[in-house]
N, C-alpha and C positions, 0 to 999 in steps of 0.2 A: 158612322154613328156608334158611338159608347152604347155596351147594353149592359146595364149590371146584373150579372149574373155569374155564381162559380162554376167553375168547371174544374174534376181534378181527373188527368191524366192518368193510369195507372199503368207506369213503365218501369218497374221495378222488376221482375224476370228476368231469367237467364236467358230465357229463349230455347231452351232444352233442346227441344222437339227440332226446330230447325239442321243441328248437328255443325254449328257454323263457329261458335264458342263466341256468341256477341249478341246482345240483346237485340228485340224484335223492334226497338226504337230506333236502332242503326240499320235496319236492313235498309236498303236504296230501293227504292221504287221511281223508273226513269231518271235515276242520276242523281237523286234527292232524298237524302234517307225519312223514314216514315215520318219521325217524330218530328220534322220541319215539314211535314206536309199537313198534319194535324194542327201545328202552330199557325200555320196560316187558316187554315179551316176557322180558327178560333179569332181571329185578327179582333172583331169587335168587341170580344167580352173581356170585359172589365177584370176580372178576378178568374186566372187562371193558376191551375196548381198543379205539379208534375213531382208526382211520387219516385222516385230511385235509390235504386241497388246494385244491382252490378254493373261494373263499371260506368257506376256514376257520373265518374269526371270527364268519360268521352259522353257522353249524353246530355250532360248541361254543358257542355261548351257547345254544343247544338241546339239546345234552348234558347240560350244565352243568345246567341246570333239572330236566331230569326226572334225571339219575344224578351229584351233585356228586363221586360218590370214581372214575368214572371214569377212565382214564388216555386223555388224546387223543396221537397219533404224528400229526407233519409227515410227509406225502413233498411235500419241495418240490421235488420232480421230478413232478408228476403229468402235468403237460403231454408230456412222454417217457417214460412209462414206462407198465406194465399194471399189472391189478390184483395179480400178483405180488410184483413189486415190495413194492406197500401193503402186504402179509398179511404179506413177509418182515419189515419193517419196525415191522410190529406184536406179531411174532413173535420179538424179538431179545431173547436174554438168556434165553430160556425154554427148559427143557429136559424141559418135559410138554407133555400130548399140546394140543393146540391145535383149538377148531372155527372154521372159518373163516363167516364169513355177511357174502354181500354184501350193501349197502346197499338194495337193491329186492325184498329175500324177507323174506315176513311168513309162518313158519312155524309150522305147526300142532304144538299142545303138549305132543302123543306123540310127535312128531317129533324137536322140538329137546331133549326128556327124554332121549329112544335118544341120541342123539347124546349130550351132554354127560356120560351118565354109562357111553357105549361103552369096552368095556376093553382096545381095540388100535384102530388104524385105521379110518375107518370113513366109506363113500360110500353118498352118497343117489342115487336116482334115482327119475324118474316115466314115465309114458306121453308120448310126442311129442307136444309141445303148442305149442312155442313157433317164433319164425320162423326161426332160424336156429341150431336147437341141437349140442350137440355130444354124439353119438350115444354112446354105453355099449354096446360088447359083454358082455353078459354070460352065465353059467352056472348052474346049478341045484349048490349047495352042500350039503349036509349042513343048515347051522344056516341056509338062505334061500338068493337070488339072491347070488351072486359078481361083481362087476365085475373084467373080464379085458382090456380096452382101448380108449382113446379114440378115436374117428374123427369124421371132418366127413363122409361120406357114408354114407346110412343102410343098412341091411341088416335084412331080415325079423327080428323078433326083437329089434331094438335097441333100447332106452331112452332116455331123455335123460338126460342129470346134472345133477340140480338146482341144482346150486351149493354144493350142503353138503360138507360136508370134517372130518373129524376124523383129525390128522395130528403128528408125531413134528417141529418144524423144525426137529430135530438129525440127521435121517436122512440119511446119506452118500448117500441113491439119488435126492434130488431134483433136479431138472435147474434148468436157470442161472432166475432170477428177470425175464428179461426180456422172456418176453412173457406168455402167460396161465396162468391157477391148473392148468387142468387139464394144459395141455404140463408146468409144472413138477413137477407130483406123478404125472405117468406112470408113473416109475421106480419106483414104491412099490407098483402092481396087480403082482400082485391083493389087491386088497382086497372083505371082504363087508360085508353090512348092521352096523349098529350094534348088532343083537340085538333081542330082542322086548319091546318096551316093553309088551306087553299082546296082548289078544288076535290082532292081524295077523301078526305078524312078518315076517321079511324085511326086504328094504331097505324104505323109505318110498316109497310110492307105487305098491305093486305091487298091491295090494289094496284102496285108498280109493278110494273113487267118485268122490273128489274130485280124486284124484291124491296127496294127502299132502301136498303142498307147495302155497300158496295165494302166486302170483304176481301184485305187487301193481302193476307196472310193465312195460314191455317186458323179455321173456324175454332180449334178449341182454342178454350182462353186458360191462362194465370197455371201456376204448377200448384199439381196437386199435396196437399197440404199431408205430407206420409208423415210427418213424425209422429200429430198427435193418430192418426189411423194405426199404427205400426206398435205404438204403447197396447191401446186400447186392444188390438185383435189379438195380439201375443197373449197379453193377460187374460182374455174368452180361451185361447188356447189354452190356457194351464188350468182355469177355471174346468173347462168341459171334458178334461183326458186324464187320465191316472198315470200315463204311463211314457212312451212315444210322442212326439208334438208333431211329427212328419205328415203330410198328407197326402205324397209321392207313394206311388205304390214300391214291392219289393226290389223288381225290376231295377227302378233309377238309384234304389240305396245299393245295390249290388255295383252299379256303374260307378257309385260316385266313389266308395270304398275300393275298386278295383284301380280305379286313377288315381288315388292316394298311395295306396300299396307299388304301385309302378316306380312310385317317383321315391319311395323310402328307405331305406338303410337301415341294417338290425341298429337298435338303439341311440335313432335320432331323438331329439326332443322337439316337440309338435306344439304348435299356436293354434288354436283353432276360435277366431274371433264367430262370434255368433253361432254358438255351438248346439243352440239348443239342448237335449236331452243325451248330449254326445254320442249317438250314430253312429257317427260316419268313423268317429276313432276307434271306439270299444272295442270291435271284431279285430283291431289291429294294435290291442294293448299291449299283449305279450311279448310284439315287436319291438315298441319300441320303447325310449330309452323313459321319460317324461311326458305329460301333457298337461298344458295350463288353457283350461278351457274358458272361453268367456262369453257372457251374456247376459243382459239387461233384465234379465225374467230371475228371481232368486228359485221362486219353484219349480223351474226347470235345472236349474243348477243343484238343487236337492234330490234330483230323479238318478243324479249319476251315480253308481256303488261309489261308493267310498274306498279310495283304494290310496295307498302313497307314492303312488306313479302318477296321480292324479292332481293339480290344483284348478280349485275352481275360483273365480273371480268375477263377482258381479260388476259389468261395467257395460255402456253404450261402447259397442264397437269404435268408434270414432275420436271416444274420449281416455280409449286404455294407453298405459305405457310399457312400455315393455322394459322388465329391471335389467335382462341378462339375452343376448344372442341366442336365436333357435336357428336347430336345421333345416325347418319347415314349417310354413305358416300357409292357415289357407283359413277362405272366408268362401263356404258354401248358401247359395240359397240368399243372401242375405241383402244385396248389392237392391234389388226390388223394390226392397223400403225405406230405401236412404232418397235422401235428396241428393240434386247432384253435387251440392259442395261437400255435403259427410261422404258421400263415396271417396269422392278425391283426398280429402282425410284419411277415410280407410286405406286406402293404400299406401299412401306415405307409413301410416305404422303401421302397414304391412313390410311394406319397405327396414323399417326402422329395424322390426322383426327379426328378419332373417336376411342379414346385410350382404351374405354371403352362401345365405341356402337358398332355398327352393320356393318358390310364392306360387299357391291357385286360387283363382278366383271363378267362383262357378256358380253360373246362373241364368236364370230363361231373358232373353235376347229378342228385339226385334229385327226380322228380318230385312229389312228394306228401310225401314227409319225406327226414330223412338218410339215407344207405345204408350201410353197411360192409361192405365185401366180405373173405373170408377163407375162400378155397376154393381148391379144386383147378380149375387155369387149361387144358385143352386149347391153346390159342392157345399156349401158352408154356412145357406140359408141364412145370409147377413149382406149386409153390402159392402163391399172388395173395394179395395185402392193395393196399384201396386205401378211401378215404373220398369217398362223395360226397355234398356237400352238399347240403342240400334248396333249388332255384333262389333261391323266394323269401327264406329264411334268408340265403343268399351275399348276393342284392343289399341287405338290410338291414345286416348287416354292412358291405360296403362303403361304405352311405350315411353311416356312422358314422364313416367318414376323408374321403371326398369328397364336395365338396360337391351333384353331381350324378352320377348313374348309371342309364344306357341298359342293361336288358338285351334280348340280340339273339340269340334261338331260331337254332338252327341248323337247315337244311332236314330233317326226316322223314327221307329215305330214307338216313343218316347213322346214325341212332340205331337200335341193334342190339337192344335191351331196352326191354321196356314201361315200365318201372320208373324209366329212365335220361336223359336227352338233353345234347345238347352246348349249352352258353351261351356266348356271351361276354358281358361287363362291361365296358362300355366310360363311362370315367368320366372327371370334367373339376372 
């Protein structure tokens, strides 16, 4: 039986964190990749909609296969944007109520029933399960659990949110579409369960011994939305310092100018994309021959003396060119805030750079897989976004534009987290 109701898919991610280079709609779960296992989940409903981005055209031809009257949405912005973004996009033109399901939850079928056939708004949650979720306060309602507000730090009592979402995209109270589902639909709690699909009631997962919600992938959802994070914190950076932008103590600027000077020759000419407050050169002007430093931030590139061995060049790392061959180019610290299609950028004109010199790439790494960081920062009394690559993943990557690459551990007593360490990439 036909159930009129939307649903929009949101598979539009790289899939980062997996380190596989293929979205988390193609991952195979028992022989069958996800996104044909959600399409059958969905067999009854009328209006289904599946947002993509990368590699699109292997993903709708697995759409296509299992639901041909499907409707597939482009964000050809996926590389900059969050899963926001995708849902608004799949959600354009629509003026009923809309369930939202990411690409990585394969929901249990009392569940996505509450849900699609919920008669006002309506948010899921389950018990703390996953690595980095984003908490639910919630309240004891009349008709079930009440979700009353989102948080990144937990509290006695607090839930996770599942991912699930049944929501109004004509509602004047939802917030800007660019960074994640739940910051955007803040404005809309409180919102309660779906209703009682049957015997549990309440939201979904308050009562299943399962949880309610059967996560088929890592628990964090959608890529973090760094570009507009990476404008904004830069500029509080130049805003709050007169002088230095670093927030490495001496120690790592000593490391990272000694691994420069290693690899330099008296009067090369040096690239230094994302230069900040140039650092890392200065101590080593005298050496060498030229330096064209660059970066997005103009009041950082004003902080540098003024000298004519010096050009400075406002530009996003990603989007400079390079007029004439260097002997050395490198991108310190920087690789954190990029998403992962600007990095790959980045190094190609890195690449472009110094076709025939020396390329490094140096920056904090996860140990064991990708990291995404999106928390509240003590050091900087603001809240933090930053992406670190899993080491091995970077230097593969890199092998993919240069023809060789040295990666070079930074000393232990540098590296503040278990989880974390410093590399440099030192490629030729």
């Amino acid at each position: 039986m036909s159930v009129p109701a939307t649903v929009v898919v949101n598979a539009a991610g790289l899939g980062s964190r997996l380190g596989l280079d293929r979205p988390k709609a193609l991952l195979e779960i028992d022989g069958r990749p996800l996104i044909a296992w959600q399409l059958a989940m969905l067999r009854d409903v009328e209006d289904v909609r599946v947002v993509l981005g990368y590699q699109a055209a292997e993903v709708a031809d697995v759409v296509f296969a299992e639901r041909p009257d499907a409707m597939v949405v482009l964000n050809h912005d996926f590389g900059s944007t969050g899963t926001a973004a995708s849902l608004m996009r799949g959600a354009a033109g629509l003026s009923t109520r809309v369930l939202s399901l990411d690409c990585d939850l394969v929901v249990h079928p009392e569940d996505l029933a509450a849900f699609i056939h919920a008669d006002a708004a309506a948010l899921g949650v389950l018990e703390v399960q996953s690595n980095e979720p984003v908490f639910v306060r919630v309240s004891d309602g009349p008709d079930g659990l009440v979700a009353r507000d989102f948080d990144r730090e937990y509290q006695p009592g607090d839930y996770e949110w599942s991912g699930l979402i049944t929501f109004d995209p004509t509602s004047p109270h939802l917030g800007p579409t660019r960074g994640h589902v739940f910051q955007m639909v803040a404005g809309l709690l409180p919102i309660r369960g779906p209703g009682d699909p049957g015997p549990r009631g309440g939201l979904p997962g308050r009562d299943r011994a399962d949880g309610g919600v059967d996560q088929a992938v890592d628990g964090r959802r959608g890529l973090l939305v760094i570009d507009d994070f990476a404008q904004e914190f830069w500029k509080e950076r130049a805003r709050s310092t007169d002088a230095s932008i670093r927030w490495t103590d001496a120690q790592m600027l000593e490391l990272d100018v000694a691994l420069l000077e290693s690899v330099a020759s008296d009067g090369d000419t040096l690239l230094d994309l994302g230069c900040g407050t140039g650092d890392l050169f200065l101590p080593l002007l005298d050496r060498l021959g030229h330096v064209t430093a660059v970066d997005m931030i103009p009041d950082f590139l004003d902080r540098i003396p003024a000298d004519p061995r010096i050009t400075t060049v406002v530009s996003p790392v990603d989007e400079f060119r390079p007029a004439a061959p260097f002997d050395l180019a490198v991108m310190f610290g920087v690789v954190t805030h990029l998403t992962p299609e600007k990095e790959m950028t980045a190094y190609r004109v890195l690449r472009e750079a110094a076709p025939h010199g020396i390329v490094i790439v140096k920056n904090q790494c996860g140990r064991e897989a990708d990291l995404e960081i999106d928390r509240w920062s003590e050091a900087f009394q603001s809240q933090y976004m930053a992406r670190y690559p899993h080491v091995d993943r970077q230097a593969e990557s890199l092998r993919g534009v240069f023809g060789s690459v040295d990666v070079v551990p930074y000393p232990e007593e540098v590296n503040r987290w278990d989880d974390s360490m410093h590399a440099a990439f030192v490629c030729r």
